[in-house]
C-alpha positions, 0 to 999 in steps of 0.5 A, spaced: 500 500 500 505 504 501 508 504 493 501 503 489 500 509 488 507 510 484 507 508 477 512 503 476 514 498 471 517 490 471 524 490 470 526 485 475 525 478 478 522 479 485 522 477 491 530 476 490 533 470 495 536 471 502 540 465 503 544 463 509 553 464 507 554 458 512 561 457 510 563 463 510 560 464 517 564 459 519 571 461 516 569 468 520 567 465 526 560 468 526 556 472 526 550 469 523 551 472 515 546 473 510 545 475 503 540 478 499 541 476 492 539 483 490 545 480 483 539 476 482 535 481 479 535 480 472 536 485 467 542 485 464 546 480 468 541 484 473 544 489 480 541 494 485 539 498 479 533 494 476 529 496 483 530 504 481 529 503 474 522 500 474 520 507 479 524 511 473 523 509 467 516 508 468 515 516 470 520 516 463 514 513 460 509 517 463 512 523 460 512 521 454 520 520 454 523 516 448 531 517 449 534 516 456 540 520 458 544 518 465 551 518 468 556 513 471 563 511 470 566 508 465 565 501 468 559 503 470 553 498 472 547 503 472 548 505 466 549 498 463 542 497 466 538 503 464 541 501 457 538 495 457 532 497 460 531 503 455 530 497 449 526 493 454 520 499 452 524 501 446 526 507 448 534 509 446 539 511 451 546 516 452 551 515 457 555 520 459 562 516 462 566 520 467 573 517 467 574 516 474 579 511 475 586 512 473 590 507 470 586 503 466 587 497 461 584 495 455 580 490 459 577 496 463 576 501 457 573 495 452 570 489 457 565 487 461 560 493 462 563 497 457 562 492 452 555 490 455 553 498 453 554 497 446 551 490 445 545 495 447 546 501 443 548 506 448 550 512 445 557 514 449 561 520 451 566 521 455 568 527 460 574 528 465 574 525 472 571 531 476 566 533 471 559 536 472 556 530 470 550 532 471 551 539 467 554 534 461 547 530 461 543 536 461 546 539 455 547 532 451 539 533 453 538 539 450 542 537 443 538 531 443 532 535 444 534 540 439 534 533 434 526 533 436 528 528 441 525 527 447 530 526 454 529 523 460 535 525 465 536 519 470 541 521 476 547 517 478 546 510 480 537 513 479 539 516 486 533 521 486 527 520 490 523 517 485 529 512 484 530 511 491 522 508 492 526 501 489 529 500 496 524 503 500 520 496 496 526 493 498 526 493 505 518 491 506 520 485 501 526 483 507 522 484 512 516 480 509 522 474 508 525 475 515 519 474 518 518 468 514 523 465 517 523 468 524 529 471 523 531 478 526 535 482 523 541 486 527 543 490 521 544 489 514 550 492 510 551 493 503 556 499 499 553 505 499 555 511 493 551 515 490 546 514 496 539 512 493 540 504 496 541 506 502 537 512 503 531 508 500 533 503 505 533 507 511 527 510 508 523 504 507 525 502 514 524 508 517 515 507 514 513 502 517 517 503 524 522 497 523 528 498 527 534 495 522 541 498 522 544 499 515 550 500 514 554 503 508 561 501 506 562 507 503 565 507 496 567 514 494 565 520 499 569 520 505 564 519 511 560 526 513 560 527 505 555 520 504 552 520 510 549 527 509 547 526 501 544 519 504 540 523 510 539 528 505 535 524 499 532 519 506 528 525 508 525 527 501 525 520 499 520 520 506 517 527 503 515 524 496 512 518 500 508 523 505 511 521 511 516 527 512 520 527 519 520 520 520 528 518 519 533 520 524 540 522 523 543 517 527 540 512 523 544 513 518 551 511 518 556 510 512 563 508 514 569 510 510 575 507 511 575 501 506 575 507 499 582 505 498 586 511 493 579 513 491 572 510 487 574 503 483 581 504 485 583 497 488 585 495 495 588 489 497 583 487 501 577 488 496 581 481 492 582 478 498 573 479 500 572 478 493 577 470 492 574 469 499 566 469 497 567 466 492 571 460 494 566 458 500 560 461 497 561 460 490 558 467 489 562 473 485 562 480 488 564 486 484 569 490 485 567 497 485 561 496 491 560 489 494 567 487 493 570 493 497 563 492 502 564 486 504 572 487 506 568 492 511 563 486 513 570 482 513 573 487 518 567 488 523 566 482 524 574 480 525 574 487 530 569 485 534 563 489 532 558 483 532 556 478 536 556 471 533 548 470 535 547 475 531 543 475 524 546 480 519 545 481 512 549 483 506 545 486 500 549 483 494 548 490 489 550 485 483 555 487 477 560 482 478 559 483 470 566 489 472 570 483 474 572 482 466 574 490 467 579 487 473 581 480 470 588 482 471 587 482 478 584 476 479 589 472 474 594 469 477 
């Protein structure tokens, strides 16, 4: 009742699993870990984007939009989800590229999502790191325009309150399953960036008096920057669902200390998460937000912050698709 009112369209595969991560609980010595397989989505290799996409390209749609335009990093997973999503309902699509990461290679330039973006006909541009991206948007919108289109601007990461209802649906859909299952959870931990996951979460968290911790493992912003942008889009979020003045501060944590040298840069730590899952739960990670969230789970637990009876689950935002982006990581 809470999202019918909100024009949205089918994109993803819904509920997505909540699976138990025995061995890896294991190896760790507990806490009971969880994983929300959010990579399960469906669209396009599937990710987190799929969840906001059905709130954006149906508001897209409802205006009479017929060519989406969005941001994102090169090996951005947005962007290969919103250009699949854009030839779901026969709709063109541009991104705009920031080259935030330095040093790359030509796995990097040419595969994994960069190569998805043009199986799906995403026109491309590129601009340096630390544009305003937004502003590159808004004038490949007005060119586009000029030609008799009609643009629809999507956010980076679909981070906008009409986006962040995906998560606000996400976080009914967890509780539903943990009460399936008796399960109380202690906290649910995923990375977090342009902060509509996140705001999305704690809004929907915050709508029905569920009192779930959410941590952010940050992997761009330095703490106060992502917690205020986060707390900042919950509040509007909350606003735009009618129920303003229901999220509080202190319920917004974002932890930075696993960003490494900077957005996609790799860290040591993150190979180690990422080799880790996948050898005892068979599972891929990426390497740009689950990968660096899970060292931050990894080190929580290893540093005491849970106790071992306790419930925590991980949301899998998906994007293992970038792992063909850093194969000179992984290959030995």
């Amino acid at each position: 009742m809470l999202l019918s009112r909100f024009a949205r369209v089918d994109l993803s595969h819904g509920p997505t699993p909540l699976e138990p991560m025995d061995r890896l609980s294991a190896v760790l010595g507990g806490p009971r870990l969880w994983i929300k397989r959010d990579d399960c989505t469906g669209l396009a290799q599937g990710g987190n984007k799929a969840r906001k996409l059905e709130f954006l390209v149906a508001d897209a749609l409802a205006q009479g939009a017929d060519t989406l335009i969005t941001p994102g990093a090169v090996q951005s997973n947005h962007v290969r989800m919103t250009a699949a999503a854009a030839v779901r309902f026969g709709l063109k699509a541009h991104a705009v590229l920031e080259r935030r990461v330095t040093a790359t290679d030509e796995d990097y330039e040419q595969n994994g999502n960069i190569l998805l973006d043009e199986m799906f006909g995403c026109g491309r541009s590129y601009v340096p790191s630390g544009a305003d991206v937004a502003a590159a948007c808004a004038d490949v919108a007005a060119e586009l325009a000029a030609k008799g289109a009609k643009p629809y601007v999507i956010p980076g990461g679909g981070s906008n309150p009409i986006g962040a209802l995906g998560y606000v649906a996400c976080a009914i859909e967890l509780l539903e399953q943990a009460k399936d299952r008796s399960l109380t959870i202690s906290c649910l931990v995923h990375g977090t960036g342009s902060s509509g996951t996140q705001a999305g979460l704690v809004a929907g968290f915050a709508a029905v008096g569920a009192s779930v911790d959410v941590l952010g493992i940050s992997v761009r912003h330095p703490q106060d920057k992502q917690e205020g942008m986060v707390f900042d889009l919950a509040c509007r979020t909350t606003d735009y669902l009618g129920l303003g003045g229901s999220v509080q501060r202190e319920r917004v944590v974002a932890d930075d200390r696993y960003v490494g040298p900077g957005y996609g840069q790799p860290t040591p730590a993150m190979v180690d998460a990422i080799t880790l899952v996948a050898r005892t739960e068979g599972i891929l990670l990426d390497p740009v937000y689950s990968g660096k969230a899970m060292a931050g789970l990894i080190d929580h637990i290893r540093t005491g912050r849970f106790r071992a009876d306790q419930d925590i689950v991980f949301l899998h935002t998906g994007g293992s698709t970038a792992l063909f982006g850093y194969k000179s990581l992984f290959v030995r």
